[in-house]
Gaussian input, Z-matrix of N, CA and C with variables (Angstrom, degrees):
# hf/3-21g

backbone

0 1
 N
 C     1     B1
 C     2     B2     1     A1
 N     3     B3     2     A2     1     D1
 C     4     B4     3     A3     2     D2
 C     5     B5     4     A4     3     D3
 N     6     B6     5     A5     4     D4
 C     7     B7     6     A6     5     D5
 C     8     B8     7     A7     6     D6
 N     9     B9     8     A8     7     D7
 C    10    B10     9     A9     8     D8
 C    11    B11    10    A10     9     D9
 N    12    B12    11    A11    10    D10
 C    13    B13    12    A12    11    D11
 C    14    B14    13    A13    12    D12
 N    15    B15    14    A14    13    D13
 C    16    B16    15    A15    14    D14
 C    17    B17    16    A16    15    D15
 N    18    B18    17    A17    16    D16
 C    19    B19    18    A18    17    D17
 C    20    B20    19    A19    18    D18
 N    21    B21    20    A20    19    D19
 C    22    B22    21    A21    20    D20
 C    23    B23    22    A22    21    D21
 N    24    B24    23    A23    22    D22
 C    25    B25    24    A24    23    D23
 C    26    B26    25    A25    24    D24
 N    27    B27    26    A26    25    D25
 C    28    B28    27    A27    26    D26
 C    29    B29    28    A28    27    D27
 N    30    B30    29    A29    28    D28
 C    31    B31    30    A30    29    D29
 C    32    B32    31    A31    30    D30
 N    33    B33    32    A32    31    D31
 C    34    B34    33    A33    32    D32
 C    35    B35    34    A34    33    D33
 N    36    B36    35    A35    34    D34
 C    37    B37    36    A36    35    D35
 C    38    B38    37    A37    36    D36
 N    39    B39    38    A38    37    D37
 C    40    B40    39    A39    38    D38
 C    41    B41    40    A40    39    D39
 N    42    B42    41    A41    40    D40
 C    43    B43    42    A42    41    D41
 C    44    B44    43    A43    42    D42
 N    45    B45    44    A44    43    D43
 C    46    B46    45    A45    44    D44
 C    47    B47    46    A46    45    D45
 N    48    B48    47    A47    46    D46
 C    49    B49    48    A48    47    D47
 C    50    B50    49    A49    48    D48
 N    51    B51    50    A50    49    D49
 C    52    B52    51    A51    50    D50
 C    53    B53    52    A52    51    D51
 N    54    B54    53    A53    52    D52
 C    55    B55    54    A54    53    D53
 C    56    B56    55    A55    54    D54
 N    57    B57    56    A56    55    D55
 C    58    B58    57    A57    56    D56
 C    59    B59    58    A58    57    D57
 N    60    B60    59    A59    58    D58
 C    61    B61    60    A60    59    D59
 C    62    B62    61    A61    60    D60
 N    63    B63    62    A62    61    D61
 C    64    B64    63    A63    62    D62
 C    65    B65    64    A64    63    D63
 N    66    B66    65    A65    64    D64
 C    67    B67    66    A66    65    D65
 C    68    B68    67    A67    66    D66
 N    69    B69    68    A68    67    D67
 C    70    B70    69    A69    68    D68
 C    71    B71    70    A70    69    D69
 N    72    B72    71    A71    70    D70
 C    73    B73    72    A72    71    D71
 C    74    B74    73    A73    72    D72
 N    75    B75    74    A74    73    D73
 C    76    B76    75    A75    74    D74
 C    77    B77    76    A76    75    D75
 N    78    B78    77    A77    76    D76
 C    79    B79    78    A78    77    D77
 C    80    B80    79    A79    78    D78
 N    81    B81    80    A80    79    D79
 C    82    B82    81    A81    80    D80
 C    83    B83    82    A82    81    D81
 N    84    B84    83    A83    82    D82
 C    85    B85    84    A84    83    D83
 C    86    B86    85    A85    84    D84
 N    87    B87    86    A86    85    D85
 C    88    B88    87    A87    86    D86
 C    89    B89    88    A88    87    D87
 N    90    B90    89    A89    88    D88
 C    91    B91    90    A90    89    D89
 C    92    B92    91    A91    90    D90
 N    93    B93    92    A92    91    D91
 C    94    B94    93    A93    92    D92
 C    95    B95    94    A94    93    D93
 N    96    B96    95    A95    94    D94
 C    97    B97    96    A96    95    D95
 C    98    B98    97    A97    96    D96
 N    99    B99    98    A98    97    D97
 C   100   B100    99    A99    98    D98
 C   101   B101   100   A100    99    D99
 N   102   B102   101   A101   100   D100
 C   103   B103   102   A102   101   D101
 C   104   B104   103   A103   102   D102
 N   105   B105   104   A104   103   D103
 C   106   B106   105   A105   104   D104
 C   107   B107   106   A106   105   D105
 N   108   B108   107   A107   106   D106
 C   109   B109   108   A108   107   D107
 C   110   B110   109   A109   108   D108
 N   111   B111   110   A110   109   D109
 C   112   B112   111   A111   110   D110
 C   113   B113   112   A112   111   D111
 N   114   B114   113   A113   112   D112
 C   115   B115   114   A114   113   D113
 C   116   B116   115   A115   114   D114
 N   117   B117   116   A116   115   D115
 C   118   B118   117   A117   116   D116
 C   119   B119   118   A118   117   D117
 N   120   B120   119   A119   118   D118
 C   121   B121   120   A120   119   D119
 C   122   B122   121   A121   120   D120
 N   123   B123   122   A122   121   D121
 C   124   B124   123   A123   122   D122
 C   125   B125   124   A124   123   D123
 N   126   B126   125   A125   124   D124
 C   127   B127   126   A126   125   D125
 C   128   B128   127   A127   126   D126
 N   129   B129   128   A128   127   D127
 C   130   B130   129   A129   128   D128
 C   131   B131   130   A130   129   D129
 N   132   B132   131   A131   130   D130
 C   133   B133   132   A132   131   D131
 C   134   B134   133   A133   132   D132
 N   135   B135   134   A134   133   D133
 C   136   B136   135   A135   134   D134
 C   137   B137   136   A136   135   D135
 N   138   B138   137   A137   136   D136
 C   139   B139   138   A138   137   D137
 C   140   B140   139   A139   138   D138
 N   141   B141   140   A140   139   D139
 C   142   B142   141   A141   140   D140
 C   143   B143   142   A142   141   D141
 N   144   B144   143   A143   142   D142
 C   145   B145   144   A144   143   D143
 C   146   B146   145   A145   144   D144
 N   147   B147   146   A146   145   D145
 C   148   B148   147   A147   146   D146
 C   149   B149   148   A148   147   D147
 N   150   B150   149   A149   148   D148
 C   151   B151   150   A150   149   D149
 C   152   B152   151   A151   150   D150
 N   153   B153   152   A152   151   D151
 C   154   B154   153   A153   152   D152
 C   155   B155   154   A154   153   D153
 N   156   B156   155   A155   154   D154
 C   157   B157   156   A156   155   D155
 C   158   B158   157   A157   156   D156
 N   159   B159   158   A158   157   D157
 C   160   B160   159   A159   158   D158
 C   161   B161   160   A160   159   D159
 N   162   B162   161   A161   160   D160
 C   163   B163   162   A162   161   D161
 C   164   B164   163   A163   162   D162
 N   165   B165   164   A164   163   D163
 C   166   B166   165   A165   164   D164
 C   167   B167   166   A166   165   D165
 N   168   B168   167   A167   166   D166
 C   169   B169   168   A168   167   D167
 C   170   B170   169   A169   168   D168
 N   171   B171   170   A170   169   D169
 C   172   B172   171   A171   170   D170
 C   173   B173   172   A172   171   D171
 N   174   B174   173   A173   172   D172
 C   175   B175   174   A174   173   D173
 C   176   B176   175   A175   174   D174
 N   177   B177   176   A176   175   D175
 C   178   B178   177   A177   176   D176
 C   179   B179   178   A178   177   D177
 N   180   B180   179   A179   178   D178
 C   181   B181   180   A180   179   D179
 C   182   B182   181   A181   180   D180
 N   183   B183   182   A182   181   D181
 C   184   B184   183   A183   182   D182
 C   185   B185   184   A184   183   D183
 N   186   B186   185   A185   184   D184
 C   187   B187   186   A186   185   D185
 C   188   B188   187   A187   186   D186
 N   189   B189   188   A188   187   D187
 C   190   B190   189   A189   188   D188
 C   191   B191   190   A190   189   D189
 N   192   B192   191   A191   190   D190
 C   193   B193   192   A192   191   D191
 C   194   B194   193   A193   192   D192
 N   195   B195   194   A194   193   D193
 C   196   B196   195   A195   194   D194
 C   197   B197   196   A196   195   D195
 N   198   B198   197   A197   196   D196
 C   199   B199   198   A198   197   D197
 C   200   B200   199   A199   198   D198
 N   201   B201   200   A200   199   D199
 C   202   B202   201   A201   200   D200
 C   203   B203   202   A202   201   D201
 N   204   B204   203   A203   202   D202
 C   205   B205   204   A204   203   D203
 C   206   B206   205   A205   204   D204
 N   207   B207   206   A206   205   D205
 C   208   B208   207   A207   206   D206
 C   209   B209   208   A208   207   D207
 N   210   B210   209   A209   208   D208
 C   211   B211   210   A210   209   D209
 C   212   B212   211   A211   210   D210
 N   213   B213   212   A212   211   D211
 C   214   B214   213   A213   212   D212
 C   215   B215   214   A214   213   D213
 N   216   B216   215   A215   214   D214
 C   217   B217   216   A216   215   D215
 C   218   B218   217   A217   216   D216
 N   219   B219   218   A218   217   D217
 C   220   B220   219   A219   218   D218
 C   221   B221   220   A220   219   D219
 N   222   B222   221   A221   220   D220
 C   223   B223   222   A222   221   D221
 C   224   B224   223   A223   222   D222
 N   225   B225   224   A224   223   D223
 C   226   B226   225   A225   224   D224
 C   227   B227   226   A226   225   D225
 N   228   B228   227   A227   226   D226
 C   229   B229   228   A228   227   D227
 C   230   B230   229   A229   228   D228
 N   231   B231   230   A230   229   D229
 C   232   B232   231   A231   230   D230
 C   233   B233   232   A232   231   D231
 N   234   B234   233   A233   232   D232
 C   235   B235   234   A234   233   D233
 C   236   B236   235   A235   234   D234
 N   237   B237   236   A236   235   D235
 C   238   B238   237   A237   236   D236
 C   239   B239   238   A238   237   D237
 N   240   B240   239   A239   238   D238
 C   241   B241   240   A240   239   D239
 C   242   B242   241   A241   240   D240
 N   243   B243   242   A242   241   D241
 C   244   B244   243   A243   242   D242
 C   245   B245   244   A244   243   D243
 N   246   B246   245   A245   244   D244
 C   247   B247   246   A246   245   D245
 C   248   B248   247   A247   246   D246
 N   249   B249   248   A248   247   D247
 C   250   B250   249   A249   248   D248
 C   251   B251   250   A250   249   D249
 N   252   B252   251   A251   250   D250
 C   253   B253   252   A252   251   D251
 C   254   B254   253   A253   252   D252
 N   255   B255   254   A254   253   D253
 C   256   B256   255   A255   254   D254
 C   257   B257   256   A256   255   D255
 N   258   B258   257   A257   256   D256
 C   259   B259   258   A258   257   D257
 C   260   B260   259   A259   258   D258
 N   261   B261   260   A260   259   D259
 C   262   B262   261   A261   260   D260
 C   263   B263   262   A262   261   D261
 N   264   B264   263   A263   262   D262
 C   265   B265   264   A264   263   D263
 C   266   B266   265   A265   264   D264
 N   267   B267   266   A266   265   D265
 C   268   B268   267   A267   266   D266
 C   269   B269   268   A268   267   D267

   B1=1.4462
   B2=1.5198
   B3=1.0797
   B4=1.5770
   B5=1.2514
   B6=1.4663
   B7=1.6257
   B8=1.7240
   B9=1.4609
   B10=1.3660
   B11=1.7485
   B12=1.6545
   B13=1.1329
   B14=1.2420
   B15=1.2196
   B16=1.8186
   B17=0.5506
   B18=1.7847
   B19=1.5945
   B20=1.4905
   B21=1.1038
   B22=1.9080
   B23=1.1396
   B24=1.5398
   B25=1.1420
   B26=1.5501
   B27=1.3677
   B28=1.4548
   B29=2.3656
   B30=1.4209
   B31=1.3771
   B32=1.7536
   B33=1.4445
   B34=1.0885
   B35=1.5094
   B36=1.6155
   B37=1.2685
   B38=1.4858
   B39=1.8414
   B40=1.3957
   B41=1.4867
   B42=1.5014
   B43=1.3333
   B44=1.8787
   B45=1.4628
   B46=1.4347
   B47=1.5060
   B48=1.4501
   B49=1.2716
   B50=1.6004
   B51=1.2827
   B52=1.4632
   B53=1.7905
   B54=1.6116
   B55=1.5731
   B56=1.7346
   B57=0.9343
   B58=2.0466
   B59=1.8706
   B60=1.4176
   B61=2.0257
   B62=1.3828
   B63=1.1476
   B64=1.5421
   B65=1.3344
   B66=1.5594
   B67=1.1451
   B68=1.9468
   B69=0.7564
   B70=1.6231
   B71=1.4935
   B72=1.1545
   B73=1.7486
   B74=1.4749
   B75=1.7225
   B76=1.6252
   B77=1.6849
   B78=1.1342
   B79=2.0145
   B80=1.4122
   B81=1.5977
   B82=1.6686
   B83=1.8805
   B84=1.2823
   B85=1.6351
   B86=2.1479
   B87=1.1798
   B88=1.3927
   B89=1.3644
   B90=1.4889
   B91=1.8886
   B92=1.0811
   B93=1.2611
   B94=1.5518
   B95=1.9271
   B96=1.1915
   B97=1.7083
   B98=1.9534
   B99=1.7702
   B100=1.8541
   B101=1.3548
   B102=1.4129
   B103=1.5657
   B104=1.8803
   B105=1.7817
   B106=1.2919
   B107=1.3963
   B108=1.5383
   B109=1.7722
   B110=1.4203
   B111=1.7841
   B112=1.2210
   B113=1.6547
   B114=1.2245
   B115=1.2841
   B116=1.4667
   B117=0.8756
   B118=1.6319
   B119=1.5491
   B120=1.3955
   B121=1.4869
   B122=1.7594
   B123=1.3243
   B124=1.4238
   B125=1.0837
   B126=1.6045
   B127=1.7217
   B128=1.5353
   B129=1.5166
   B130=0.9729
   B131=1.6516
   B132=0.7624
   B133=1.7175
   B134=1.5237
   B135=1.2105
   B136=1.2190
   B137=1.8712
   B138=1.3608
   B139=2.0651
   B140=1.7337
   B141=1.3507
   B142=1.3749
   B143=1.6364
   B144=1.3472
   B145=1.6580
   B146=1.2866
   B147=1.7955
   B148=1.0901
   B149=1.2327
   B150=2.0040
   B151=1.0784
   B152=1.6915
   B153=1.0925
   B154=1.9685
   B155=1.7074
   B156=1.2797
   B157=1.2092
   B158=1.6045
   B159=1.2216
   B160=1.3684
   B161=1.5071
   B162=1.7444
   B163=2.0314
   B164=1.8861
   B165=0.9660
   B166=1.8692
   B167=1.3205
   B168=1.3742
   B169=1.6976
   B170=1.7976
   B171=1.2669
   B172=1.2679
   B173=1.2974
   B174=1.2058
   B175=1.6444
   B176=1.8896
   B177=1.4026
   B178=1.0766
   B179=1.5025
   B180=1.6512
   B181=1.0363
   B182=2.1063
   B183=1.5069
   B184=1.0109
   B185=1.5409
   B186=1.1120
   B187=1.6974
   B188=1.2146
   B189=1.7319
   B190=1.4653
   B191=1.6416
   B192=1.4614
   B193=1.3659
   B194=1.3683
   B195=1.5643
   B196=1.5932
   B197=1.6087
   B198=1.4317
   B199=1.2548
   B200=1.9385
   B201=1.7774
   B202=1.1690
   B203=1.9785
   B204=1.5334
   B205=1.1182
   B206=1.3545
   B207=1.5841
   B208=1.7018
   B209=1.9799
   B210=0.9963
   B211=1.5492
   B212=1.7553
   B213=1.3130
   B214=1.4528
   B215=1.2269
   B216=1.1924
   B217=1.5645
   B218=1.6572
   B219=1.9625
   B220=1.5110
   B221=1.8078
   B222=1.1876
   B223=1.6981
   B224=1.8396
   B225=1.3751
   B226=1.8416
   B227=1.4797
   B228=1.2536
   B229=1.5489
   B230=1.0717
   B231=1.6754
   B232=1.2771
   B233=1.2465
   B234=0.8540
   B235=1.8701
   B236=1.8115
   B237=1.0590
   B238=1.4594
   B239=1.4684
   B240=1.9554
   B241=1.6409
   B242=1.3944
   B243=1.6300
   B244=1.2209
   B245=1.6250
   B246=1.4494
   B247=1.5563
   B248=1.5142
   B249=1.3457
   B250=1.3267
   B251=1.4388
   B252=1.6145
   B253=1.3634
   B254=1.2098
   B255=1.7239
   B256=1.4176
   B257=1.8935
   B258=0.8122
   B259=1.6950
   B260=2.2049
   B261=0.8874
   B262=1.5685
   B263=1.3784
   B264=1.2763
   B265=1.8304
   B266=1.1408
   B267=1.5414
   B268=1.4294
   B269=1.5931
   A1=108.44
   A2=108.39
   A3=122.09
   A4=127.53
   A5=143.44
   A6=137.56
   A7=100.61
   A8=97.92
   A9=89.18
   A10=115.92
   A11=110.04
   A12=84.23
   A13=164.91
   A14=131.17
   A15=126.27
   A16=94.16
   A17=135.98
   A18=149.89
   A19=111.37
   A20=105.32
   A21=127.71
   A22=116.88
   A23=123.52
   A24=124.84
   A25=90.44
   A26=133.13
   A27=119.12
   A28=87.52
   A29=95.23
   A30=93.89
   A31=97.46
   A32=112.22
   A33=103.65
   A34=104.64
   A35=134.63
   A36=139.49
   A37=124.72
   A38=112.34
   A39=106.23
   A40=141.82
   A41=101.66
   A42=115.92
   A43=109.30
   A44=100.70
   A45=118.37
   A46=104.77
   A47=137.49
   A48=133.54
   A49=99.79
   A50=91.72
   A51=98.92
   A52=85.56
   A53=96.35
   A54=95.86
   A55=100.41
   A56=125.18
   A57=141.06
   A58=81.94
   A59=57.15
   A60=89.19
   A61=105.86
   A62=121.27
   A63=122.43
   A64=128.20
   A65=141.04
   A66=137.50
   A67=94.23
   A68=156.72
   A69=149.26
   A70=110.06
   A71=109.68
   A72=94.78
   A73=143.22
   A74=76.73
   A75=85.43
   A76=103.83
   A77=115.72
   A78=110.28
   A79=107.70
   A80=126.55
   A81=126.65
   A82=92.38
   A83=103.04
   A84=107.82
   A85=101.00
   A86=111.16
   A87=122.07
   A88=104.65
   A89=114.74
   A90=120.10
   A91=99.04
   A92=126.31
   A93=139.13
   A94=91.50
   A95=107.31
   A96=110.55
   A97=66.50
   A98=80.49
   A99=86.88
   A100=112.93
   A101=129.43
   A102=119.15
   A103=90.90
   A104=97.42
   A105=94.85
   A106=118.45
   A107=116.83
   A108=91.16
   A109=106.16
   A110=127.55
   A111=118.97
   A112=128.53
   A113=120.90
   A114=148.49
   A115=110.34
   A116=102.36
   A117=121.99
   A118=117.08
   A119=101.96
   A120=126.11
   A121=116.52
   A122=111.12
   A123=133.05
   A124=109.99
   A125=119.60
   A126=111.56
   A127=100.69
   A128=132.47
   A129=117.32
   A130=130.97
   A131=107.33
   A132=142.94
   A133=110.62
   A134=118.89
   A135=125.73
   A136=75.48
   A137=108.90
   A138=100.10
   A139=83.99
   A140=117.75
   A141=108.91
   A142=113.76
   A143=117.31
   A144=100.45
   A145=94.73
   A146=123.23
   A147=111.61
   A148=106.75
   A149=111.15
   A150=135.58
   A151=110.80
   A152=93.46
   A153=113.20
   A154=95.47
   A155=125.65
   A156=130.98
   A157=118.83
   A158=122.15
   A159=133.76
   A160=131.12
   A161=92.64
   A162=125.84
   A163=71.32
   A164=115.68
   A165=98.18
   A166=123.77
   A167=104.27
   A168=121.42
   A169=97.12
   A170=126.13
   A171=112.53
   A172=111.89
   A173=130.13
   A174=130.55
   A175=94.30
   A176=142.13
   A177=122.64
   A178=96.89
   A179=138.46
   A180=115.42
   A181=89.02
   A182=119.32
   A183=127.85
   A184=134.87
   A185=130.02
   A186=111.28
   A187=152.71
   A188=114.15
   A189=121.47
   A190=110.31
   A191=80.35
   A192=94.74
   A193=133.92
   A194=150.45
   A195=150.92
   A196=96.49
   A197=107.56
   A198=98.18
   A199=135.99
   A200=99.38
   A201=89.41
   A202=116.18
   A203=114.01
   A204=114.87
   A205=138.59
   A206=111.58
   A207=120.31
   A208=72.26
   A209=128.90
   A210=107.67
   A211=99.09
   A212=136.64
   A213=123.70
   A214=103.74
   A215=152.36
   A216=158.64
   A217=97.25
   A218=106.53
   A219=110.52
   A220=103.82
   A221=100.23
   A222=111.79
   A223=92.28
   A224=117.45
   A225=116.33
   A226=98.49
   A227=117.70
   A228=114.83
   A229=128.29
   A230=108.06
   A231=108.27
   A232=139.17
   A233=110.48
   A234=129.85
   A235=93.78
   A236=127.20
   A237=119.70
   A238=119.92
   A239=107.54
   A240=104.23
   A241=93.39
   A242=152.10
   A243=129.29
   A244=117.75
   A245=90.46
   A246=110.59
   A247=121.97
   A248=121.89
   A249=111.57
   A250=122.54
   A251=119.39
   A252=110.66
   A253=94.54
   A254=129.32
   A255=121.41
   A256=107.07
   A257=114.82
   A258=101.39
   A259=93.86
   A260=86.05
   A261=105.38
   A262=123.00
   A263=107.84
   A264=112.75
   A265=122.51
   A266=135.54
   A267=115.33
   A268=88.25
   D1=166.36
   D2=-161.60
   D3=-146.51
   D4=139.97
   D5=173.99
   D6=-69.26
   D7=124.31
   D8=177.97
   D9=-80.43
   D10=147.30
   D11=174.41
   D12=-110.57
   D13=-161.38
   D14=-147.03
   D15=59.61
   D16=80.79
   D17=102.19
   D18=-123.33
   D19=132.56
   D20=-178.06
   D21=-110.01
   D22=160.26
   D23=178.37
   D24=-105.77
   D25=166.56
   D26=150.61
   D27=-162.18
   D28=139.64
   D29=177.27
   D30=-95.59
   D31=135.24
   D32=177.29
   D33=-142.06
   D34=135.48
   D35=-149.21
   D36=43.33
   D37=21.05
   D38=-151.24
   D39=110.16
   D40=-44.43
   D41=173.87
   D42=-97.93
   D43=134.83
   D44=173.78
   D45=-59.49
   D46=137.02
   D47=174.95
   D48=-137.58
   D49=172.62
   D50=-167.34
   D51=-141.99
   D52=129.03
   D53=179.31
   D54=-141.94
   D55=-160.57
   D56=-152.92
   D57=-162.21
   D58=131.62
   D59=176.53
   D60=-128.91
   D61=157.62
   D62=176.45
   D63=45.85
   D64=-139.71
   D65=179.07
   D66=-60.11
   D67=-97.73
   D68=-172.20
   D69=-5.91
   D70=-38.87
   D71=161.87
   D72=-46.82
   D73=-34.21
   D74=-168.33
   D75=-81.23
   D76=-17.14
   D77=170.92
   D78=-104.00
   D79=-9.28
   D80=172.26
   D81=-94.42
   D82=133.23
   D83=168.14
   D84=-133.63
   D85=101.83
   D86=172.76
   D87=123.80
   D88=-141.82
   D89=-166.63
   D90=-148.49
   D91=-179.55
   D92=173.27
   D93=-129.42
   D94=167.13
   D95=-164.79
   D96=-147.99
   D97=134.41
   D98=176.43
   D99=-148.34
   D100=145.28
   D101=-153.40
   D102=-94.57
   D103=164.52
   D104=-174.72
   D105=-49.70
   D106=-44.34
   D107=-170.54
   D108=-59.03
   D109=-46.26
   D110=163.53
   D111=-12.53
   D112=-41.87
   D113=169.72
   D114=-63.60
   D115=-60.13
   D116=-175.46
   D117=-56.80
   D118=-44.67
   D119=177.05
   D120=-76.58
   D121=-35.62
   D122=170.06
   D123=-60.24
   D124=-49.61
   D125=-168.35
   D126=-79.07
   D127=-23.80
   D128=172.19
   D129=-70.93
   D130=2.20
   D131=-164.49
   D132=-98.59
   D133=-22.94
   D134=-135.27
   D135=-121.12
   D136=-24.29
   D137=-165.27
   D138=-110.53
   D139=3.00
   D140=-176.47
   D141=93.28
   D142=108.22
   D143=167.79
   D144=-147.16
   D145=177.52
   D146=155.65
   D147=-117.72
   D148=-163.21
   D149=-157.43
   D150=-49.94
   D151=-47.48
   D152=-176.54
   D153=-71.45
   D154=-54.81
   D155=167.53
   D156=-37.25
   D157=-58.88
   D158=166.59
   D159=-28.75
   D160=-53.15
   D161=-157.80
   D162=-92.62
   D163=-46.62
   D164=-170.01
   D165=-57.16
   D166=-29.55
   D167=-162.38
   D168=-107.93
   D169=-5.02
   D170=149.13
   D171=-93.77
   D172=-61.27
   D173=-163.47
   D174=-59.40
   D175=10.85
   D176=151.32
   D177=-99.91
   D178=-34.98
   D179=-132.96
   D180=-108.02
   D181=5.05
   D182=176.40
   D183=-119.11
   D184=143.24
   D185=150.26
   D186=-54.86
   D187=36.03
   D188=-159.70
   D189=-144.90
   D190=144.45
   D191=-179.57
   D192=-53.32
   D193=133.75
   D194=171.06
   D195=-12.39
   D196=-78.07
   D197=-162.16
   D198=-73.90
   D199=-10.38
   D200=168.28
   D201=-94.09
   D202=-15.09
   D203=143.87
   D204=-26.43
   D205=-55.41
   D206=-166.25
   D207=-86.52
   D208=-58.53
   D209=-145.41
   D210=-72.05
   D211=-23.96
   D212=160.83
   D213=-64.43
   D214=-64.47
   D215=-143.35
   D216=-59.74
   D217=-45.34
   D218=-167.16
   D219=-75.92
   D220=-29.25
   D221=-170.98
   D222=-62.80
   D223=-51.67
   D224=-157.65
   D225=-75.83
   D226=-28.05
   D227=168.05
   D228=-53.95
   D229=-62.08
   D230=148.38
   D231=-18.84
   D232=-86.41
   D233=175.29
   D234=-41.34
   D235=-50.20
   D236=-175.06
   D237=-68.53
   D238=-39.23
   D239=174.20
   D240=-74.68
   D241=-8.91
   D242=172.68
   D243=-60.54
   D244=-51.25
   D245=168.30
   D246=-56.19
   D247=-2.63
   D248=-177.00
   D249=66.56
   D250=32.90
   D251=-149.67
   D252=-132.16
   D253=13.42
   D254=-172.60
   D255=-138.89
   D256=150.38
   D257=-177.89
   D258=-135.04
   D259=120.80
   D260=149.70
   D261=-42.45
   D262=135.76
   D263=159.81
   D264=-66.22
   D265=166.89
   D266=174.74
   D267=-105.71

């Protein structure tokens, strides 16, 4: 899975944002505000990874356990295929 694109990360005053560039602007209207692992999880997203890919690259890059890992990782996905902001492999 993948950030679809025209969507950016950019930190601005501090806070991680999520904005639409180019044609994606014109159907995204505002930002998403996203916490660092949010961030963390996004840039990996952004070169393509999957689910197993994801839970690997936090549980090295964090202090948390398998299972509350996969259940944040499944929650930000969420919230992102709500948003229209992730596209699948075929």
């Amino acid at each position: 899975m993948k950030i679809k694109e025209g969507y950016i990360l950019r930190q601005v005053a501090g806070n991680n944002i999520v904005i639409a560039v180019g044609d994606a602007a014109v159907d995204f209207n505002g930002l998403i505000t996203i916490n660092s692992a949010g961030a963390f999880l996004w840039n990996r997203l952004t070169e393509g990874a999957t689910e197993e890919e994801l839970l690997d690259a936090m549980l090295a890059e964090y202090d948390v356990d398998r299972d509350t890992a996969k259940k944040d990782i499944d929650e930000f996905l969420e919230k992102l295929q709500k948003a229209d902001l992730i596209v699948y492999d075929a």
